[in-house]
DOKOLBA-897752 format. One record per residue (C-alpha): x, y negated, z negated. Coordinates in steps of 0.25 Angstrom, whole numbers, padded with zeros to 4 digits, always signed. Each point is the difference from the previous one (the first is absolute). Layout:
REM residues N
XYZ ...
END
This chain:
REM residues 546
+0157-0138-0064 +0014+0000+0006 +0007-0014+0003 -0001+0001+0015 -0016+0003-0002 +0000-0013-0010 +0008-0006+0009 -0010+0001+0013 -0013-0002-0009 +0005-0012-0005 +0002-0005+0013 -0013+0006+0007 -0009-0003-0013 -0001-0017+0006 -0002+0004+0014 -0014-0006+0006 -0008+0012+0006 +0001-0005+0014 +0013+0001-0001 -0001+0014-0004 -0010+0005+0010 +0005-0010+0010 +0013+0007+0001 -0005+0013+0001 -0010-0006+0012 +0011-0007+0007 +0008+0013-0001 -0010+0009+0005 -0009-0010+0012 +0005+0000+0012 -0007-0009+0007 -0001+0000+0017 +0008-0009+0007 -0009-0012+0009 +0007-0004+0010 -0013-0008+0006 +0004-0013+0009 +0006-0010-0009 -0010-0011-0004 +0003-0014+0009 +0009-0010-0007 -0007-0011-0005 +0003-0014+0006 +0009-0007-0009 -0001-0014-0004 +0012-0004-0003 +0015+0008+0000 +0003+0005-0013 +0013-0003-0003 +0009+0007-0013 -0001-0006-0012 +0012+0008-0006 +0010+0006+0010 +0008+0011-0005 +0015+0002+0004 +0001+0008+0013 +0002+0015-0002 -0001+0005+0015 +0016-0006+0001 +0001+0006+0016 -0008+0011+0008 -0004+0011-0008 +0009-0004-0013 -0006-0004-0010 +0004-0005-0016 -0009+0002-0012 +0003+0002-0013 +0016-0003+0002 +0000+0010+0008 +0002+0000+0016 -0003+0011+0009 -0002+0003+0015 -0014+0007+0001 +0007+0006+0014 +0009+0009-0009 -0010+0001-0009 -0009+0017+0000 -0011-0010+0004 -0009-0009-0010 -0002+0010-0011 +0015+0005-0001 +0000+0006-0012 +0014-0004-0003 -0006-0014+0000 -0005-0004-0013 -0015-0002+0001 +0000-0015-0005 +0008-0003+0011 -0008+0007+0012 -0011-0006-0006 +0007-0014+0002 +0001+0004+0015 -0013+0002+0001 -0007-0013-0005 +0007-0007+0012 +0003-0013-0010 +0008-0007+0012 -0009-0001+0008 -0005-0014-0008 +0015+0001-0006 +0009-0013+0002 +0004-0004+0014 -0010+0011+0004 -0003-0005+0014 +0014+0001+0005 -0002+0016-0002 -0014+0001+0007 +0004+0009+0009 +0006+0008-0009 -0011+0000-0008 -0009+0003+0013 +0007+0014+0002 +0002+0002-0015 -0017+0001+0001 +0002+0008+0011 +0008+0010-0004 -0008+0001-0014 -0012+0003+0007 +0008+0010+0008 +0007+0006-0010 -0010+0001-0011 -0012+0008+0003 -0015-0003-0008 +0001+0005-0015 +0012+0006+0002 +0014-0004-0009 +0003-0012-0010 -0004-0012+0008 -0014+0006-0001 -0002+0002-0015 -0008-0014-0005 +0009-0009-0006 +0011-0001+0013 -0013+0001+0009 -0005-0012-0007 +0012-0008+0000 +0000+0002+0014 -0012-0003+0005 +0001-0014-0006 +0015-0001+0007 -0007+0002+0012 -0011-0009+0000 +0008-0012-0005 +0009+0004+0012 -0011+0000+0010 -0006-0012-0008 +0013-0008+0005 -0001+0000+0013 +0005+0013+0004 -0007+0009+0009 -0001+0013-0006 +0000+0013+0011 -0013+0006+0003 +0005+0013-0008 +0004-0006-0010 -0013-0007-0002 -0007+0012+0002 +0010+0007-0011 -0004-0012-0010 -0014+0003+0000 +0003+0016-0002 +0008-0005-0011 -0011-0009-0007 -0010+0011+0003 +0010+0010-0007 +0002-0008-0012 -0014-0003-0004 -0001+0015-0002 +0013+0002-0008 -0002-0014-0012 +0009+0004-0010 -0009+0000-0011 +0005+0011-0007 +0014-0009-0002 -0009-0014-0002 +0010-0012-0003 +0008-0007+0010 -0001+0012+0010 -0016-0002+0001 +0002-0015+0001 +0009+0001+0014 -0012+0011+0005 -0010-0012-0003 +0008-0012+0006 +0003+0010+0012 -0015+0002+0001 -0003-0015+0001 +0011-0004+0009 -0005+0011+0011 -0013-0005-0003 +0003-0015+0003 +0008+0003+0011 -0009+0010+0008 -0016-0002+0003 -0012+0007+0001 -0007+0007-0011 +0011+0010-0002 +0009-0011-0006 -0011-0005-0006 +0000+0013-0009 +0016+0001-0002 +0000-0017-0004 -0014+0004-0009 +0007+0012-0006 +0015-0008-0004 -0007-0012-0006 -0011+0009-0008 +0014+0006-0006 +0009-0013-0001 -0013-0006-0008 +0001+0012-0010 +0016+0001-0002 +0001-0014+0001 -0007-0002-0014 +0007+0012-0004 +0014-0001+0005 +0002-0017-0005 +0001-0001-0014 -0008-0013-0007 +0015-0007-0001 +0002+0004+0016 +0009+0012-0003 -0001+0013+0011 -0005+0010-0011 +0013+0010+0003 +0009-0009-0006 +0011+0000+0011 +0004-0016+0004 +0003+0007+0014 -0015+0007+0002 -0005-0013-0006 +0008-0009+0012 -0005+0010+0009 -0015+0000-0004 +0002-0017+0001 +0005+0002+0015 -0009+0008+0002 -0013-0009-0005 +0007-0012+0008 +0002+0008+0013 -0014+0003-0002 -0005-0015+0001 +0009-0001+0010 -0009+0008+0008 -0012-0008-0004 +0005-0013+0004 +0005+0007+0015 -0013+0006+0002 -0011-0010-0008 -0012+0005-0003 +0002+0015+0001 +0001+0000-0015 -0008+0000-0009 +0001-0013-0008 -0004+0007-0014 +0014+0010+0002 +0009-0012+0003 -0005-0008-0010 +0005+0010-0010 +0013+0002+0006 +0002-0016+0000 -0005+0001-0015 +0009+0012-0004 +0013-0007+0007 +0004-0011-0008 +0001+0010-0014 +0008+0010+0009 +0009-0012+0004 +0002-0005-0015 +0002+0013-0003 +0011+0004+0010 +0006-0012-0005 +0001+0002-0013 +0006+0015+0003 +0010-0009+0008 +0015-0003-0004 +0005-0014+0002 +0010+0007+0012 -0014+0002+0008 -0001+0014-0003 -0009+0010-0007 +0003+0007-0012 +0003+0015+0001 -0011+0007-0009 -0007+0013+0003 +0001+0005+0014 +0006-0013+0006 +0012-0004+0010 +0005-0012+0009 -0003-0001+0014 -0013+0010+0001 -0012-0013-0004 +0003-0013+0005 +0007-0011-0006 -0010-0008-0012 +0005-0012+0007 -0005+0002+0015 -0012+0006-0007 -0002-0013-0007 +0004-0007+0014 -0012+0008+0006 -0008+0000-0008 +0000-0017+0001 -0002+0002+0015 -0014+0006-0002 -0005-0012-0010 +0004+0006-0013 +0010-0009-0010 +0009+0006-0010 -0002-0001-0014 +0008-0008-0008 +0008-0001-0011 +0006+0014-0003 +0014-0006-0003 -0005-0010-0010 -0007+0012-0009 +0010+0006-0011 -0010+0010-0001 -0010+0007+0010 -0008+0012-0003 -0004+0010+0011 -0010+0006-0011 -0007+0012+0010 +0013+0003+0007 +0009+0002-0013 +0010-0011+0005 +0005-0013-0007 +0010-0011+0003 +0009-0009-0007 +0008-0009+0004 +0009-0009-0009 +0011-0009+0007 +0008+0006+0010 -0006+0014-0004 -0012+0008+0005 -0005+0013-0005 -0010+0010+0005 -0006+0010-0009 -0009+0012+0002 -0008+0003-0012 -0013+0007+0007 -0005+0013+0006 +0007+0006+0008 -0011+0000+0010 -0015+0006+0002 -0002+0012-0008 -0004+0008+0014 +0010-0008+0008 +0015+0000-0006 +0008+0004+0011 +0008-0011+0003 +0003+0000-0016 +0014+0000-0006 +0001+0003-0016 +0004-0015-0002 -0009-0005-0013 +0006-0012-0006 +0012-0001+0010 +0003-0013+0006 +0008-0008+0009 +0008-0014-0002 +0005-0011+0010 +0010-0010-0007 +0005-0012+0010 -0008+0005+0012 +0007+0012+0002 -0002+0016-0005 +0006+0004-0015 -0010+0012-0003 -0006+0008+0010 -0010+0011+0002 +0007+0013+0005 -0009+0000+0013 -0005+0009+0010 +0007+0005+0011 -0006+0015+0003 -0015+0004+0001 +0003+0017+0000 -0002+0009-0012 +0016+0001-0002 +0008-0002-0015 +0003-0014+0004 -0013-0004+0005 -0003+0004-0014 +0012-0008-0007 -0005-0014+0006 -0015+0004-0006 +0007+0005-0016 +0000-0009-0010 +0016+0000+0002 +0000-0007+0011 -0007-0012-0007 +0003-0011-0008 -0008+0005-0013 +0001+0011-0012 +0002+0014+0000 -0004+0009-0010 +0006+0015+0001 +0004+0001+0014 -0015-0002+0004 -0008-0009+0008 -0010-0008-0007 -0009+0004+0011 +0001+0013+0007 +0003-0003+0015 +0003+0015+0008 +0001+0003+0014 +0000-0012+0010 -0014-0006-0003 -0004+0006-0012 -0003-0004-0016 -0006+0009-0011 +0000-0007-0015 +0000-0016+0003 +0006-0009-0010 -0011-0012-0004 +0005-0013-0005 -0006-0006-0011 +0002-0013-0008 +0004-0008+0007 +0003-0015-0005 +0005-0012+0008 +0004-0013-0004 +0003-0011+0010 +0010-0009-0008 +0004-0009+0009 +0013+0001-0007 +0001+0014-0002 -0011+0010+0006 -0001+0013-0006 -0007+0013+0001 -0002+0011-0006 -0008+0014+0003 +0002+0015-0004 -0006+0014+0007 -0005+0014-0004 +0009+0007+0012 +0009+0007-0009 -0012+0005-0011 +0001+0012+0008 +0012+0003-0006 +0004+0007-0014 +0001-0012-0009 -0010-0008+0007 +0008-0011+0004 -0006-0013+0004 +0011-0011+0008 -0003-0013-0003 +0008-0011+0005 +0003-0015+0003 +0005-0013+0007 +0002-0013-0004 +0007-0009+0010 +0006-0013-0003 +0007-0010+0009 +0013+0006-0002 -0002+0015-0004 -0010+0013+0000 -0001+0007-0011 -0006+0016+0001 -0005+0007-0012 -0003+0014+0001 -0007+0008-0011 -0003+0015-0003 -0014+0004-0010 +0001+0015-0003 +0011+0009+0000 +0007+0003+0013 +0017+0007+0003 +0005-0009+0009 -0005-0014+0005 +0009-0008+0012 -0004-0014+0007 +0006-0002+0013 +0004-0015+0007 +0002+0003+0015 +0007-0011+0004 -0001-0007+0016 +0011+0006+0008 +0006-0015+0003 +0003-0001-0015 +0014+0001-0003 +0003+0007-0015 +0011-0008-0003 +0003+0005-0016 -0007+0011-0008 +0004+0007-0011 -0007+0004-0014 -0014-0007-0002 +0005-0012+0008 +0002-0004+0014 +0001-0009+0012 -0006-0003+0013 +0000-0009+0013 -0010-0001+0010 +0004-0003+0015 -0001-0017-0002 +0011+0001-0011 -0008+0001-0011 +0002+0005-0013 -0009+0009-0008 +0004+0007-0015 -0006+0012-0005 -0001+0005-0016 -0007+0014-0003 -0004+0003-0014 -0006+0012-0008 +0008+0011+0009 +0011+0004+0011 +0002-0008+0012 +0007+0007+0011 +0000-0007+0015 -0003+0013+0010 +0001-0001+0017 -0014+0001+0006 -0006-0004+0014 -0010-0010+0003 -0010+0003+0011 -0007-0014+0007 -0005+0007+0012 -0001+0015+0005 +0011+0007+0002 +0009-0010-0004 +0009+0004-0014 +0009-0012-0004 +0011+0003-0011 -0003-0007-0015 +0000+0001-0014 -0010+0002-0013 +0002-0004-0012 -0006+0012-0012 -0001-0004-0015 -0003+0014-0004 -0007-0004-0014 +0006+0004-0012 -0014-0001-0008 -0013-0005+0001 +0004-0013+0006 +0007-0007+0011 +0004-0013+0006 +0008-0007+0012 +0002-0013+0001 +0003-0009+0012 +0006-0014+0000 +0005-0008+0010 +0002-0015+0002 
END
């Protein structure tokens, strides 16, 4: 079998079969278009106001910022210019400021905004019609209408066509996060209209948040793809969800929002544990700044709706995210996050970077060792970089990847971790785990490595069973982090409040090397990663600070 045939059988051989004969139905049906009179809106109880407001992105008629990039849709070749990357059209179709911050100021805006969509954008035709932005839109427009603001008849009549349109494309051949935003879609239109046609659409979205639900949070409250980003989205998206229960009482069934109230407060400890002391989320697998909200405001609305945080996070030297594959320690001033599971479900990886065993480390408050991140969602050579094993705080074994990422949302061979050992010593918390991803390899490696952080240092230990060429760790260090002395095995650094932080390598070559850091989409900020490219079996960097 030739590499490239290996390589799409062991990436097809995990897929579910709806997700085989699912594509090839959603490729093939072309279901008609209804345009019956839109359902009448229900009477709401109460306004539902937003819980978390995003930034504003329409920043003056027709100009719009997403992604760090700004662009006036009236020079644009329409919505689906080609030139445009489709991430970023998909962004102008999910009309996020509409409940954005200071969102009433722009009501106008907004009104012709609608408008000119329903104008410009005829039934089934284009991006803003494929399932995810239809989705995202859908529950745009509802929480616009559900704030007060009068939506125009055509618009209202384009909402239903909408709903009725996305009932008859679910994304079950993609399942995940994409099939969740169908379902919440479904239930909000079927809150927010009445009659036995809403009925169905709310029935049909909670029959499907019931099922992913179970399947999608993990028993330690993790979102099963692994991303911190997905996870906050997944979070808002629950909270949003008993948001519209507490609007419009009654209308839900108590049975589904006493599982969304049960599953929240894991997902909430969860988030927090995935959280740096700067308020921010680490960067593993597919995951940026600025796209989910904030854990914070999460946690703030979360409170409004009756739920408390849990505490005591920052008082554990060790917690165990034992069905995601994450783990934190903290010692000190220093906290450290560590990915020692799956890379995500067997049929689902394609938010998945090849970063077993890498982690990320905080020390005073402020970033030492970052996750490259993810800036780009195209198939391209750099979408690619951010997803190599390169790009990661971890092992390398012969220029490979311990698990095989290809394309922009594809993996073939998986590594698998295995055992794994944590001790939570006040004093000094360690951990320790290995993974097969590099069996595939002549030789047969297996990486195994491990932490143990003190109050005043981390100490890594990276190990090689079986044979291998070549073997390199890499330390991406925080842009803000100043490399004030380096030479041989030893050097010295100084994060941004002045602090001073010393590194020894031992067991090979170190050699400091200019890399790029990416916290948000495409956003590339200058910095540099340490390499200890091993001179054996065995490696080892060591942190202190005072």
């Amino acid at each position: 079998m030739s590499s490239r045939a290996l390589r799409w059988w062991h990436t097809l051989r995990h897929l579910r079969p709806v997700q085989v004969y699912g594509r090839i139905w959603f490729r093939l049906h072309r279901p008609a278009v209804d345009m019956r009179p839109a359902p009448a809106p229900r009477a709401a109880a109460r306004s539902m106001a937003a819980l978390v407001m995003k930034p504003p992105s329409l920043l003056r008629p027709w100009v719009f910022r997403f992604l760090n990039e700004e662009r006036d849709l009236d020079t644009m070749a329409g919505w689906d210019d080609a030139s445009v990357a489709k991430l970023w059209r998909y962004n102008l179709h999910y009309f996020d400021d509409l409940v954005a911050a200071g969102a009433e100021n722009r009501r106008d805006w907004h009104r012709d905004w609608l408008l000119r969509w329903v104008r410009e954008n005829p039934p089934a035709s284009g991006s803003g019609w494929e399932p995810y932005p239809c989705s995202l839109r859908i529950v745009n427009w509802i929480r616009w209408a559900a704030a007060g603001n009068t939506m125009p008849a055509q618009c209202l009549q384009s909402l239903a066509t909408q709903v009725r349109w996305l009932g008859s494309r679910l994304e079950h051949h993609l399942l995940g996060n994409h099939l969740w935003a169908n379902a919440k879609a479904l239930v909000f239109a079927g809150v927010f209209f009445e009659g036995p046609e809403p009925d169905r659409w709310r029935a049909a979205g909670l029959r499907l948040l019931q099922r992913e639900l179970r399947e999608q949070v993990l028993p330690d409250g993790g979102h099963f793809e692994r991303s911190p980003m997905y996870h906050a989205v997944i979070l808002a998206d629950l909270l949003e969800l008993l948001a519209l229960d507490q609007a419009l009482p009654g209308v839900l069934p108590p049975s589904a929002v006493s599982a969304w109230r049960e599953a929240l407060p894991r997902m909430l400890r969860w988030l927090r544990v995935l959280t740096h002391p700067d308020g921010d989320i680490a960067l593993f697998n597919d995951a940026a700044f600025g796209i989910a909200p904030r854990g914070a405001d999460l946690q703030a609305a979360a409170q409004s709706l009756g739920l408390m945080p849990d505490d005591g996070i920052e008082a554990s030297p060790a917690i165990d995210l034992p069905d995601s594959g994450y783990v934190r320690l903290q010692c000190g001033p220093a906290v450290l996050l560590a990915d020692v599971g799956l890379v995500g479900p067997d049929y689902i990886p394609g938010h998945a970077h090849a970063d077993t065993l890498s982690f990320e480390l905080s020390l005073h408050g402020q970033r030492l060792l970052v996750d490259t991140g993810t800036s780009r969602y195209d198939v391209s050579p750099e979408r690619l970089r951010q997803r190599g094993t390169a790009a990661h705080n971890t092992l390398q074994i012969d220029g490979a990847d311990s698990s095989e990422v290809w394309s922009s949302f594809r993996v073939a061979r998986r590594a698998r971790p295995f055992g794994k050992a944590l001790a939570a010593d006040a004093a000094a918390p360690s951990l320790a785990c290995a993974h097969d991803g590099y069996r595939r390899l002549p030789g047969r490696p297996v990486h195994r490595r491990s932490w143990q952080l003190r109050s005043d240092g981390l100490r890594v230990v990276d190990q090689v069973e079986g044979s291998c060429r070549d073997a390199v760790a890499r330390y991406l260090f925080h842009p803000h982090v100043v490399v004030e002395a380096g030479g041989g095995d030893t050097g010295r650094l100084r994060l941004p409040g002045g602090q001073a932080v010393r590194w020894q390598a031992r067991g090979g070559v170190a050699t400091l090397r200019d890399s790029t850091h990416h916290p948000e989409f495409n956003l590339s900020v200058p910095t540099q990663c340490l390499e200890l490219r091993l001179n054996g079996r065995r490696g080892e960097l060591e942190l202190t600070w005072d």
